[in-house]
C-alpha positions as CSV (number, residue, x, y, z in Angstrom):
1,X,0.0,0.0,0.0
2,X,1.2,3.2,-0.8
3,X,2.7,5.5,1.7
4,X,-0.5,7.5,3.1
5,X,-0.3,10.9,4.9
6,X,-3.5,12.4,7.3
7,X,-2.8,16.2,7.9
8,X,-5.0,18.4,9.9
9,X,-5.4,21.9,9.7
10,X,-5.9,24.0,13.4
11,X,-9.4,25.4,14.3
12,X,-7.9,28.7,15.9
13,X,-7.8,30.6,12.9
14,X,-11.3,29.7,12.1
15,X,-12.7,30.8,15.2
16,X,-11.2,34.0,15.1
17,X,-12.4,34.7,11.4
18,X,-15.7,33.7,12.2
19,X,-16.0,36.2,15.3
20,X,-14.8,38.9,12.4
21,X,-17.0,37.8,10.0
22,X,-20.4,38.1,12.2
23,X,-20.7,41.9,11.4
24,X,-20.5,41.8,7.8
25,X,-23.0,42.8,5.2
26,X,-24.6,39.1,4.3
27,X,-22.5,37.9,0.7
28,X,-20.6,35.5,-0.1
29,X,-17.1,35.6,-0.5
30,X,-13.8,33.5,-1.8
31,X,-10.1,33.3,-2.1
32,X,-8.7,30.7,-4.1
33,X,-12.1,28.5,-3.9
34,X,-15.8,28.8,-4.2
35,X,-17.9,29.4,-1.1
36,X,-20.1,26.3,-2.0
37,X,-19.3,22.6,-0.9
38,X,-19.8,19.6,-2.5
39,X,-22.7,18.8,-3.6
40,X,-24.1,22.5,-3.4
41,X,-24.5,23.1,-6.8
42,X,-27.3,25.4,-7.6
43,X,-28.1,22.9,-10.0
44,X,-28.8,20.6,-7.9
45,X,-31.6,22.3,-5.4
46,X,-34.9,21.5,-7.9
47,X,-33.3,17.4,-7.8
48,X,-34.4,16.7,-4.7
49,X,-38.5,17.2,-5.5
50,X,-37.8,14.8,-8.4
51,X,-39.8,11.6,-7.7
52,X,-37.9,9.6,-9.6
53,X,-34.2,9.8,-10.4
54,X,-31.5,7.8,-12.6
55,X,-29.0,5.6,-10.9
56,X,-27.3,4.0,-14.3
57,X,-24.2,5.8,-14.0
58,X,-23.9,5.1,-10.8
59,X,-20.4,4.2,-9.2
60,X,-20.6,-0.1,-8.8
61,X,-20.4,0.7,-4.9
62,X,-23.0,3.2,-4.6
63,X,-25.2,0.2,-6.6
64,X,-24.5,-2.4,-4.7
65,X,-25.3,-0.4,-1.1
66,X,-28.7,0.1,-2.6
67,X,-29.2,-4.0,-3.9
68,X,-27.8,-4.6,-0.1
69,X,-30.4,-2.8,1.4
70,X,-32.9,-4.6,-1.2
71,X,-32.1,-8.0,-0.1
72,X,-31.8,-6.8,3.5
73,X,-35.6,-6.5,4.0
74,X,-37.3,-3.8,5.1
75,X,-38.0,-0.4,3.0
76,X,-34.9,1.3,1.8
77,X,-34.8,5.2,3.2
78,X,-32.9,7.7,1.8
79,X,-31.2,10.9,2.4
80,X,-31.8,12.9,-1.0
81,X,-30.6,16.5,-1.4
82,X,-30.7,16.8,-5.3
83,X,-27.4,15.4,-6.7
84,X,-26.5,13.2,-3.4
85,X,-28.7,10.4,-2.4
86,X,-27.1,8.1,0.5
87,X,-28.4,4.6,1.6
88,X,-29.2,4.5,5.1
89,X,-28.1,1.0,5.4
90,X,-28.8,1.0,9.3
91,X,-32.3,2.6,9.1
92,X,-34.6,-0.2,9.5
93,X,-38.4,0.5,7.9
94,X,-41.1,-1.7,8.0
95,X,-42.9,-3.1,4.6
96,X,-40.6,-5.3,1.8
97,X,-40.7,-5.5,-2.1
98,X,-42.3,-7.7,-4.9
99,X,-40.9,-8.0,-8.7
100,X,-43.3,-7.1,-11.2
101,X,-41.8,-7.7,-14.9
102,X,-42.9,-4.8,-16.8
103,X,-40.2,-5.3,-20.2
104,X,-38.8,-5.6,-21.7
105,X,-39.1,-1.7,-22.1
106,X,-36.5,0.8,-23.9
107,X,-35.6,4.2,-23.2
108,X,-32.9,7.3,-23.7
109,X,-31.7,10.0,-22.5
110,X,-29.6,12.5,-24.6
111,X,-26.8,15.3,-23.2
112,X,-25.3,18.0,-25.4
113,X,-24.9,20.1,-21.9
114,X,-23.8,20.4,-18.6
115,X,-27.4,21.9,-17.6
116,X,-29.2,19.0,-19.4
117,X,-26.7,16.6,-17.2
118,X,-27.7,18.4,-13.7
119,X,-31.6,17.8,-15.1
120,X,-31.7,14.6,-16.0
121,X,-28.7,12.5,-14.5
122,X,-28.2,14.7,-10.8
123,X,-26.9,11.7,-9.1
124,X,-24.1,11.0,-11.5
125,X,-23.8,14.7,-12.6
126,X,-20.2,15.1,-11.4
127,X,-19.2,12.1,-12.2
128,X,-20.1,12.5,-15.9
129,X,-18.5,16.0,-16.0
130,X,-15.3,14.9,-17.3
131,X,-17.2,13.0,-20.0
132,X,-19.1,15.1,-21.5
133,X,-16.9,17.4,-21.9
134,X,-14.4,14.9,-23.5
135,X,-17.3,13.7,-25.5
136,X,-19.2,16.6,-26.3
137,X,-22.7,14.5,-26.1
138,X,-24.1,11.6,-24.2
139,X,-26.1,8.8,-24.6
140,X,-27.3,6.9,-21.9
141,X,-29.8,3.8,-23.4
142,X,-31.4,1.6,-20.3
143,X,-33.5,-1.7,-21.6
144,X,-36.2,-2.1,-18.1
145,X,-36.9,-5.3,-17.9
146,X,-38.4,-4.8,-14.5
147,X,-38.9,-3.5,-10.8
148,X,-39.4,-4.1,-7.4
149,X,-42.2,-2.4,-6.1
150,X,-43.1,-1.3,-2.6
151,X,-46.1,-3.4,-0.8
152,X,-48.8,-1.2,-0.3
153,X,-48.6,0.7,3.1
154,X,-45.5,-0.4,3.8
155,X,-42.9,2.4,4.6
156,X,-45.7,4.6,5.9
157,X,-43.9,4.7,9.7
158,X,-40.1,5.9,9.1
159,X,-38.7,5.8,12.9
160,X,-37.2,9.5,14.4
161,X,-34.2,8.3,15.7
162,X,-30.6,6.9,14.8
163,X,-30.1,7.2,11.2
164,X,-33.6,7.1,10.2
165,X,-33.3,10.9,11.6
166,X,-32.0,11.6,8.5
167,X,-34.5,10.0,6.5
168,X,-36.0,12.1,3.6
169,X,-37.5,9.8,1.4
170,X,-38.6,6.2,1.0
171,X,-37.7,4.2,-2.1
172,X,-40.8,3.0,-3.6
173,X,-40.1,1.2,-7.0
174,X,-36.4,-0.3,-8.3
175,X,-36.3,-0.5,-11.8
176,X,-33.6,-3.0,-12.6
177,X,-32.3,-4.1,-16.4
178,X,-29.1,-3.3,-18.5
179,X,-27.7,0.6,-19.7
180,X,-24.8,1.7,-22.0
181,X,-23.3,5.1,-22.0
182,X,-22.2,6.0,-25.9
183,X,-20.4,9.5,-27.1
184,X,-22.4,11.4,-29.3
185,X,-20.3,9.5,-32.0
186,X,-21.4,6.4,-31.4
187,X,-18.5,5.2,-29.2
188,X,-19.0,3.2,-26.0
189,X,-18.2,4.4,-22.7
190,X,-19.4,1.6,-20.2
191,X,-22.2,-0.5,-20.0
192,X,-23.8,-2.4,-17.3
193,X,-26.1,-5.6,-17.4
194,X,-26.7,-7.4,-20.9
195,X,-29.1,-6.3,-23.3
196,X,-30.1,-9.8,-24.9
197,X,-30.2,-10.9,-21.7
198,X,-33.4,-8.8,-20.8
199,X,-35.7,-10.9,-23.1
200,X,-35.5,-13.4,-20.7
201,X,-37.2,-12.0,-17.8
202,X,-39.2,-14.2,-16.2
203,X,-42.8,-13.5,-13.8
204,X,-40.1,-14.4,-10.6
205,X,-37.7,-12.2,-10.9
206,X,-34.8,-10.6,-12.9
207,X,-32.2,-12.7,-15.3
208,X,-29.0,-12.1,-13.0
209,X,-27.7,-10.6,-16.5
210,X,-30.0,-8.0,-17.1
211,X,-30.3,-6.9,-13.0
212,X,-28.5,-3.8,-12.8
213,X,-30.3,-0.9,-10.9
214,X,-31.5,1.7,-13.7
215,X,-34.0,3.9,-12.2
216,X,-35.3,4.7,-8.4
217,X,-39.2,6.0,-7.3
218,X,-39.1,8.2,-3.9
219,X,-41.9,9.2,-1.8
220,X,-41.2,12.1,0.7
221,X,-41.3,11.6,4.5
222,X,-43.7,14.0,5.5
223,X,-41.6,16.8,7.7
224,X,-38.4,15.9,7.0
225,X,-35.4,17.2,5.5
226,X,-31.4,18.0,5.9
227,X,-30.6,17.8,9.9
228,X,-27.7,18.5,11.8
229,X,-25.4,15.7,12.9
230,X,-26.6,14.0,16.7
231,X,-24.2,14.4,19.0
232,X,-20.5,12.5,18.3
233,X,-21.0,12.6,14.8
234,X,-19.9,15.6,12.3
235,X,-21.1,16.1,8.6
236,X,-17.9,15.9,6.4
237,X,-17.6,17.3,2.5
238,X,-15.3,14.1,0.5
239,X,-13.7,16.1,-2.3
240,X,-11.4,15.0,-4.5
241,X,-8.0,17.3,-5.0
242,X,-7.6,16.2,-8.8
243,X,-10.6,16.7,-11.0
244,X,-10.3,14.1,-12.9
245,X,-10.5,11.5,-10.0
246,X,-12.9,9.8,-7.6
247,X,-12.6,7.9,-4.9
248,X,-15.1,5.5,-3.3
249,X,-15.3,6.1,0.6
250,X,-15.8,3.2,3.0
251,X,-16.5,3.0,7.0
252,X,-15.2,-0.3,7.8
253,X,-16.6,-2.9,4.6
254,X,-19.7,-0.5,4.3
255,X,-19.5,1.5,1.4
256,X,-20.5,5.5,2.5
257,X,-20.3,7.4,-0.9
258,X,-18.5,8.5,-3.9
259,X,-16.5,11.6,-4.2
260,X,-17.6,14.5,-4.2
261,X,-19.9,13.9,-1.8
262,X,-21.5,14.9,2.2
263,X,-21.5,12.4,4.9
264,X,-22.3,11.8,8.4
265,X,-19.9,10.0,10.6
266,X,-18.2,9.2,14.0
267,X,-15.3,11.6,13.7
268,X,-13.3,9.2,15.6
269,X,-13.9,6.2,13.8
270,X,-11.7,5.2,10.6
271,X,-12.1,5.8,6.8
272,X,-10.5,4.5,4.2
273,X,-10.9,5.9,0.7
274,X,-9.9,4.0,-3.1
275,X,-9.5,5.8,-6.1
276,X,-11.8,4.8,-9.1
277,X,-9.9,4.2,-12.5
278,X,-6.6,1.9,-13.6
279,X,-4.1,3.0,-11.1
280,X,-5.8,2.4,-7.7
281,X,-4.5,4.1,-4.8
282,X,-5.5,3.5,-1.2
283,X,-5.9,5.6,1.8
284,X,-6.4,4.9,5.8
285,X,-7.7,8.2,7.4
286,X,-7.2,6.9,11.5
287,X,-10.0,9.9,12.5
288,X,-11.0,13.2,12.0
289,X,-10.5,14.6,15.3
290,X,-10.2,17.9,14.2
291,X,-14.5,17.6,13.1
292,X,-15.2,16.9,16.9
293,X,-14.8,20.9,17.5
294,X,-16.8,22.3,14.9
295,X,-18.8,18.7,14.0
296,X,-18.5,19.7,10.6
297,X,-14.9,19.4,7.9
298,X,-14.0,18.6,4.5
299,X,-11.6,16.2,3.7
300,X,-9.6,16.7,1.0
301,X,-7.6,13.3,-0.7
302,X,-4.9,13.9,-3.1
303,X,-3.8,10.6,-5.4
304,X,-0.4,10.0,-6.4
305,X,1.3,12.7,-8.4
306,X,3.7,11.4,-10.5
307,X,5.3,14.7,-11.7
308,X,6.3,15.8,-8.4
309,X,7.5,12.5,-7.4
310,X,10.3,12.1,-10.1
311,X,11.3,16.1,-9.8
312,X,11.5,15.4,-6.3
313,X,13.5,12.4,-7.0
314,X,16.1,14.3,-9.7
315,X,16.6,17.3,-7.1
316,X,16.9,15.2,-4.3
317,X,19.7,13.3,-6.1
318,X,21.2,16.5,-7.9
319,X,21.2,18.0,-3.7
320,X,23.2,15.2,-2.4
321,X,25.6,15.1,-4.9
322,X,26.1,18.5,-4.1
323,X,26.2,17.8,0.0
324,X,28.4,15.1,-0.9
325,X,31.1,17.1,-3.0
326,X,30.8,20.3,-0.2
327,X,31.4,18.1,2.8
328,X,34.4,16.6,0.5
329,X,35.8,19.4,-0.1
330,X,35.2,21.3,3.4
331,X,37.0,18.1,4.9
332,X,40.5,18.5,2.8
333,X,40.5,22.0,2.3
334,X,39.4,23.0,5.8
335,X,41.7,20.4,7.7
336,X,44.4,21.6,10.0
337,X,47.3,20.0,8.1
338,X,46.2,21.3,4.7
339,X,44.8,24.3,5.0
340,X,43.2,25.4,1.3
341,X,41.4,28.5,1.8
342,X,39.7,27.8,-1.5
343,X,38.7,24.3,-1.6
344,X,37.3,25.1,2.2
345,X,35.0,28.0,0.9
346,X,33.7,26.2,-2.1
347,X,33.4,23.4,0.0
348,X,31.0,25.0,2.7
349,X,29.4,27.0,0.0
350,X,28.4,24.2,-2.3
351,X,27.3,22.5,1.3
352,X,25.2,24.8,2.3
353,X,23.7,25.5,-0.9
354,X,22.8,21.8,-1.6
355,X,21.4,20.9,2.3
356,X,18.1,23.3,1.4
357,X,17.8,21.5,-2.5
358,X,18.0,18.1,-0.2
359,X,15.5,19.0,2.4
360,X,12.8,20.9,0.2
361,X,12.7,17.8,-3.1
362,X,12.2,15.2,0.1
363,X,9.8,16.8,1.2
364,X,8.6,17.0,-2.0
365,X,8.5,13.1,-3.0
366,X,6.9,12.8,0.5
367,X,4.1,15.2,-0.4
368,X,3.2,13.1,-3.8
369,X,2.4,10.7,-1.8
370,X,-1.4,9.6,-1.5
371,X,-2.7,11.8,1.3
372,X,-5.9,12.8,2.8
373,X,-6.2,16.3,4.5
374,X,-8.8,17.4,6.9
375,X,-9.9,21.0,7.4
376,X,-12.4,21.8,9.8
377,X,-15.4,23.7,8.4
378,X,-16.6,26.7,11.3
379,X,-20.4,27.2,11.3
380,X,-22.0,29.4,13.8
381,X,-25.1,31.4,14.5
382,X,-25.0,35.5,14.7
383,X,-27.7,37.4,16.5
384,X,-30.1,40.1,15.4
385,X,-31.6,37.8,12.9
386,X,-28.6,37.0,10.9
387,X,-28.0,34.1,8.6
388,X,-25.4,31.4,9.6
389,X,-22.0,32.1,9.0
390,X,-19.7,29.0,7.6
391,X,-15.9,29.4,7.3
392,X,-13.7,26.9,5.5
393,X,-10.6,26.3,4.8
394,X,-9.7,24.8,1.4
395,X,-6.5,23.7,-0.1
396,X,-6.8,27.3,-2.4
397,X,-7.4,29.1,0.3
398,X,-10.3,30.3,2.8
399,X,-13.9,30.4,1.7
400,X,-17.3,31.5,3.9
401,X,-20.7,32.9,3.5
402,X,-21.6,35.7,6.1
């Protein structure tokens, strides 16, 4: 496993700028980043009255918490806030599912735009950034050749406390079946599940080739919406420092969401984090002590980056040449039988000139290293009527609404 770094940036500085910021006239401001989080897209706010919503583009760990909580029993509730929707594996609802073949049925979806992304594919909108942009236009084609329906009346009672708290919605229908994802020009990107496969649906259930999840129903839970975290656990923004990529976030063998995303967890309980794509790389974040302050952080991971890992390697090596040759030369021109005044200056001047070149390009292979940071994220309440104010720190800088 690759060498893994946690760092965690001090809460003092945020408690002072949030004290400053409590007088100022209500905007938004930036340095470096944008004063949303992920997942705050404005894009994203009309998502969460959608009843339905696509899940075909859906990371394979973000599909198989939701077929978990299927064969777990129970009705599946939610947390859905437009373009994140999290499985509340723990939140245990009353009522079940029966298959009803309804295919095989065919449908499409076309993108030519980011907006047309954030309307029709929310959940997988940042996902798919990267491309449609590459391809200029998507395609996503699903073949239904079924769902799993909600028994009548079940998932009526959704239970106030532990993680049913942050209930939202109940999942109602599962429509399950096969998908591709095409470039406007035809080409594939992915595809999941097998087309032929979906003419042989039977009345029991699914062909285990043509099962993938495609498409989710949602009834709201009357009265409920975003909540603060109970007490010992803090709401943490997963961000990815390179935008081209994600990382699947697990508590233990649970899988909690894909990058970018918001999550509530036990602050001093471990997460570990693997990057989607060919090169895999791994991190072990220990805890996030720094959330148990303000209950509420962003954590930042940063994959390998191979650039700065072989400059760091040729300076390092170009430095201890360097330290080598001055500490040669500062021992035979600066010894007491020989004394060279010349070979003992360019001795401790190519010394001390190399020892900074050594220390800076280690700590540069060091910092290419896969590494998660933590930043706490300051929220606090002003008086007279004021709306919140948030302070965050971010690897461009420091960010807030006030």
């Amino acid at each position: 496993m690759p060498l893994v770094s946690v760092r965690a940036a001090g809460t003092a500085a945020l408690l002072v700028a949030a004290v400053a910021l409590q007088g100022c006239v209500h905007t938004a401001v930036a340095m470096g980043t944008s004063s949303m989080s992920a997942g705050e897209d404005p894009r994203c706010a009309a998502a969460a009255d959608q009843p339905t919503a696509l899940i075909s583009e859906w990371s394979p760990g973000e599909k198989a918490s939701l077929q978990q909580a299927l064969s777990g029993g129970g009705a599946i509730a939610v947390e859905h806030l437009g373009c994140r929707l999290r499985v509340l594996s723990q939140c245990r609802v009353a009522g079940g599912y029966t298959w009803q073949r309804t295919g095989p049925a065919q449908a499409s979806v076309e993108i030519d735009n980011e907006q047309a992304l954030f309307d029709r594919l929310p959940l997988s909108a940042a996902a798919l950034q990267g491309d449609l942009r590459q391809a200029g236009k998507l395609r996503v084609a699903t073949q239904i050749a079924g769902e799993y329906r909600l028994q009548p009346g079940a998932g009526a009672q959704v239970p106030p406390e532990g993680e049913c708290a942050y209930a939202t919605h109940v999942v109602t229908a599962l429509s399950v079946g096969a998908s591709t994802l095409t470039a406007g020009d035809g080409r594939m990107i992915r595809a999941a599940g097998d087309v032929k496969a979906c003419a042989q649906t039977a009345d029991g259930g699914p062909n285990p080739s043509c099962a993938a999840p495609l498409q989710i129903s949602l009834s709201r839970v009357p009265g409920r919406g975003p909540q603060e975290p109970p007490p010992g656990m803090a709401q943490v923004d997963v961000v990815s420092a390179f935008e081209g990529q994600t990382w699947d976030v697990y508590a233990g063998d649970t899988h909690v969401c894909t990058t970018p995303c918001t999550t509530w967890v036990d602050p001093m309980r471990p997460l570990s984090l693997e990057s989607q794509g060919a090169r895999q790389d791994h991190l072990f974040v220990p805890t996030l002590g720094e959330a148990l302050e303000t209950r509420s952080a962003m954590l930042v991971a940063t994959g390998h980056n191979r650039a700065k890992y072989v400059n760091g390697i040729v300076f390092t090596t170009l430095g201890g040449m360097g330290t080598v040759v001055g500490i040669t030369f500062t021992a035979i021109g600066c010894s007491d039988q020989q004394r060279r005044g010349g070979l003992c200056t360019a001795g401790l001047i190519t010394g001390a000139a190399s020892l900074p070149i050594v220390a800076i390009f280690t700590w540069m292979i060091v910092d290419s290293m896969p590494h998660a940071d933590v930043l706490p994220v300051l929220r606090a309440q002003p008086g007279g009527g004021q709306p919140p104010v948030t302070v965050r720190m971010g690897p461009g800088g420091i960010s807030g609404t006030f």
